[in-house]
N, C-alpha and C positions, 0 to 999 in steps of 0.2 A: 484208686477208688472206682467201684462197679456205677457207670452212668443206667439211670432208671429212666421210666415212662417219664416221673415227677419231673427230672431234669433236662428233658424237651418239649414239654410243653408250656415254650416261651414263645418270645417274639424271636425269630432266627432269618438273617439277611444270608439269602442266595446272592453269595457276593461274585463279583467280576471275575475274570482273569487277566491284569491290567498287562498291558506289552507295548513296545517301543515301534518304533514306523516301520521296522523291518518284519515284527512277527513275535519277535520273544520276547519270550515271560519275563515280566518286571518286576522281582521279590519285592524290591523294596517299595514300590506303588502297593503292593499289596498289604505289605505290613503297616505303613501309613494308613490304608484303607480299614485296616482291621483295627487298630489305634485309635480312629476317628470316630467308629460305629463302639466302640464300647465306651467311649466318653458322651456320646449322646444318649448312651443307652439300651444299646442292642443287646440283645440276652442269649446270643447266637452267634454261632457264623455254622454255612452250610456250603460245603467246597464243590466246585468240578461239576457239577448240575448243569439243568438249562443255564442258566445266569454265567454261569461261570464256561460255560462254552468244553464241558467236559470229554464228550462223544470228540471234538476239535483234537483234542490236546493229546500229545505220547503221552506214554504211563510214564515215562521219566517227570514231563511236566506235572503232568497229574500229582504225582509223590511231590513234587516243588513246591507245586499250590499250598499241599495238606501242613508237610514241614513248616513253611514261612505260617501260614496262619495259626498252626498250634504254639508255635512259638510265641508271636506276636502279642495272641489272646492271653498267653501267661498262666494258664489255671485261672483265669478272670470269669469266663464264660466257656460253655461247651463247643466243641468243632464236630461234624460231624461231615463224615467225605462219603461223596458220593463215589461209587468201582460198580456202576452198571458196563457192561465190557458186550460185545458181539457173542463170547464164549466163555462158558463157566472157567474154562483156566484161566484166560486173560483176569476174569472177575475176583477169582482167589487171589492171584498174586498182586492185585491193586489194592486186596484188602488187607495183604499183609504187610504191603507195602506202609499204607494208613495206619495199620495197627504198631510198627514200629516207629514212625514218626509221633505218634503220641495221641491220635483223632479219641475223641470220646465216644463214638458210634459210628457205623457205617448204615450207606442206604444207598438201592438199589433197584432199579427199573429191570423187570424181565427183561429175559431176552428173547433180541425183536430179530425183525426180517425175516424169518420163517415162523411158518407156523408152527407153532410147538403145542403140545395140547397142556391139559392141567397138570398130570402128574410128574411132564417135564420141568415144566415149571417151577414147580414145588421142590423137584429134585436138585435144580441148578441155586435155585435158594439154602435148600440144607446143604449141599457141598459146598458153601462161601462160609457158614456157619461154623460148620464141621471144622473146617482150616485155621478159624481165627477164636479168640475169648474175649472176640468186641460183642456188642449187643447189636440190635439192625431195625431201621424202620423200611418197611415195606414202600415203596415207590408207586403209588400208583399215580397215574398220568395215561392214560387209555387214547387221549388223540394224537399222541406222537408215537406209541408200543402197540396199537392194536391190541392189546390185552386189558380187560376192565376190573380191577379186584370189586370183589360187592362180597356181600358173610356168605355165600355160598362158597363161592372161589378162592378167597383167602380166608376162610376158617382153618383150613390147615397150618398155615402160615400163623396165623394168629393165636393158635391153639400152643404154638411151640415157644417156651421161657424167652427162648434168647430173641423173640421180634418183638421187642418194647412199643414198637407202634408203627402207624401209617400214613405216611405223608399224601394225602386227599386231595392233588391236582384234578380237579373233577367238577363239576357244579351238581351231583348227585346228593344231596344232603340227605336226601332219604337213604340211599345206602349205608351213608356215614352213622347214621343215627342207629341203624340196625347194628351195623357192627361195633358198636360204643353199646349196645344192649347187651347183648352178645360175649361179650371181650369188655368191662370195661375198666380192666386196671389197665389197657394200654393207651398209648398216648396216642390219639388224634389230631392230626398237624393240618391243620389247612396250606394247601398250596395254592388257592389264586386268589388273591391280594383283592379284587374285587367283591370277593362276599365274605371275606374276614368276619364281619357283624355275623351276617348267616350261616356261618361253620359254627361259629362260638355258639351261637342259640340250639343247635343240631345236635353241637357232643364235643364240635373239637374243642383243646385244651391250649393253643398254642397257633402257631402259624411260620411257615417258611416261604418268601417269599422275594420276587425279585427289586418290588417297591420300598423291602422295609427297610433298609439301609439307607435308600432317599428322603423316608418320611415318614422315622420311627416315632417320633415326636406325637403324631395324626393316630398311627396306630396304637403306641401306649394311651394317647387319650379316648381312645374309641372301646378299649378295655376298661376303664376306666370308669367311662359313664355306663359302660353296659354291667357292670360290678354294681355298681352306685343304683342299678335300675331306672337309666334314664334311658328308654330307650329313645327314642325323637332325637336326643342330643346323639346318640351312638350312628345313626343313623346318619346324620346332619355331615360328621368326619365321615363317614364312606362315603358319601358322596364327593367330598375333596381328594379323599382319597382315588376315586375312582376318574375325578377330573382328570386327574395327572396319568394315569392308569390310561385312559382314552386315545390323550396325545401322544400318549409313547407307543400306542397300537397303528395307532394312525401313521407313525412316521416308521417305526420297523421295532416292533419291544425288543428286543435284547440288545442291539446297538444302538437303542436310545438312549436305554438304561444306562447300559455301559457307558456311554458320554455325558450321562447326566449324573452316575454317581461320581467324575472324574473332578466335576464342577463342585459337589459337594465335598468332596474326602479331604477336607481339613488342610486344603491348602495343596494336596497330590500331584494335582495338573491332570492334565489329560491320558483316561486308561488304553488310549490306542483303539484300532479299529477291532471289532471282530472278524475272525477267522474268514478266509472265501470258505464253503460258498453263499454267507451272509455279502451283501455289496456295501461298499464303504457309505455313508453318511454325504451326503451331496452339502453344498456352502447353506443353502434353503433349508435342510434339513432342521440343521447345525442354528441358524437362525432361528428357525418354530425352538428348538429345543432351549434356546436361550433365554427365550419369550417366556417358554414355560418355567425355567429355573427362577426366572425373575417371581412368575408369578404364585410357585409352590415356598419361594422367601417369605410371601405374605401371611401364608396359609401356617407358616411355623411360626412366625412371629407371632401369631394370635395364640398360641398355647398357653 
């Protein structure tokens, strides 16, 4: 079945890459993980990304991730794996990698560390295209790639079938809104869990994010009321949403997360540390995070 715009723009958990005290990948934490988020609700999963510590992981691991969660999720919900790579070969052979494992779209951050100009760009995205007959959302995230998509820069991108849309790591809502004028059978993904409310009013359709897995619950209800035209009430959950959002900034976001989805995943245990050259979670840490689990318990119990 050909995956559309329509069929990512959901709620989609940038999930972990869970592993054991020595470093490696934990299938089975992860298929637990991925078991736990579609019984709550999750309308996604998004592999090998920030969240998932992608850039970290060999392309063997990589293909692990994608394998274990397409499986997992069952044809239940979409998977969609992240093959941004240092080089367009690397990026082909992750995508085909994905594509035989069973992913339902790929998505992809330019490529970074040198400076490349636009039509490099553009070219290293059509040769992943070219290679595979997945579909692709465009990755933008401009403070970790130096590169910023807006409808000038990725109109080309966005002009071509097979990029069904663009995941909006960004706080640019104005950009997003032009390019949803622009483009707008494709799908619009918010990537920072902080202005969810504020992407959906702008144009996006959906969201991937490193929270949703911790606090789908908050997020479906924040769609919700904003459907329903309440906004005060939609407003009311980003603000809990963004509590929790805070303390995990405060303490180190992706190895908070990471320890706090471990606490949530249906019973999983703990996803291990992230990768050096992230620092491991100090006992302090570990304690605010548990303060906060306690106190994101409340926040879902009132749904």
């Amino acid at each position: 079945m050909v995956t559309t715009a329509a069929d990512l723009g959901v709620l989609m958990a940038a999930i972990a890459s869970p592993a054991d005290p020595d470093g490696a990948l934990r299938t089975d934490l992860l298929a637990a993980l991925v078991e736990d988020y579609v019984r709550r609700g999750v309308e996604g999963i998004y592999c090998c990304g920030s969240s998932g510590e992608g850039l970290l992981l060999t392309d063997d691991e990589r293909t692990q991730v994608v394998e274990t969660a397409v499986e997992a999720a069952a044809d239940r919900i979409p998977v969609v794996a992240h093959v941004g790579a240092l080089s367009t070969r690397d990026a082909i052979s992750l995508a085909q990698r994905a594509e035989r494992a069973g992913a339902s779209a790929l998505s992809m951050i330019p490529p970074i560390y040198y400076s490349y100009g636009a039509h490099a760009v553009v070219d290293h995205y059509r040769a992943v295209l070219d290679a595979v007959d997945l579909p692709l959302i465009v990755y933008n995230i401009p403070q970790f790639t130096g590169t910023e998509f807006t409808l000038e820069s990725a109109g080309a991108l966005l002009g071509d079938p097979r990029v069904i849309g663009l995941k909006q790591t960004a706080h640019n809502m104005y950009a997003l809104e032009r390019m949803k004028d622009a483009f707008p059978d494709k799908a619009y993904i918010n990537g920072f869990d902080e202005v969810f409310v504020p992407a959906l009013a702008a144009g996006a359709r959906g969201t991937i994010g490193t929270t949703v897995g911790l606090q789908i619950e908050l997020f479906l209800q924040a769609r919700r009321l904003l459907e329903q035209g309440d906004l005060p009430g939609a407003q009311r959950v980003q603000s809990r949403i963004n509590r929790v959002i805070s303390e995990l900034v405060a303490v180190d976001v992706f190895p908070a997360a990471k320890y706090l989805s471990g606490r949530s995943a249906g019973g999983a245990g703990s996803l291990g540390d992230c990768r050096r050259p992230f620092r491991p979670l100090s006992p302090a840490d570990r304690a605010r995070l548990d303060a906060l689990g306690e106190e994101l318990d409340g926040f879902l119990a009132e749904v």
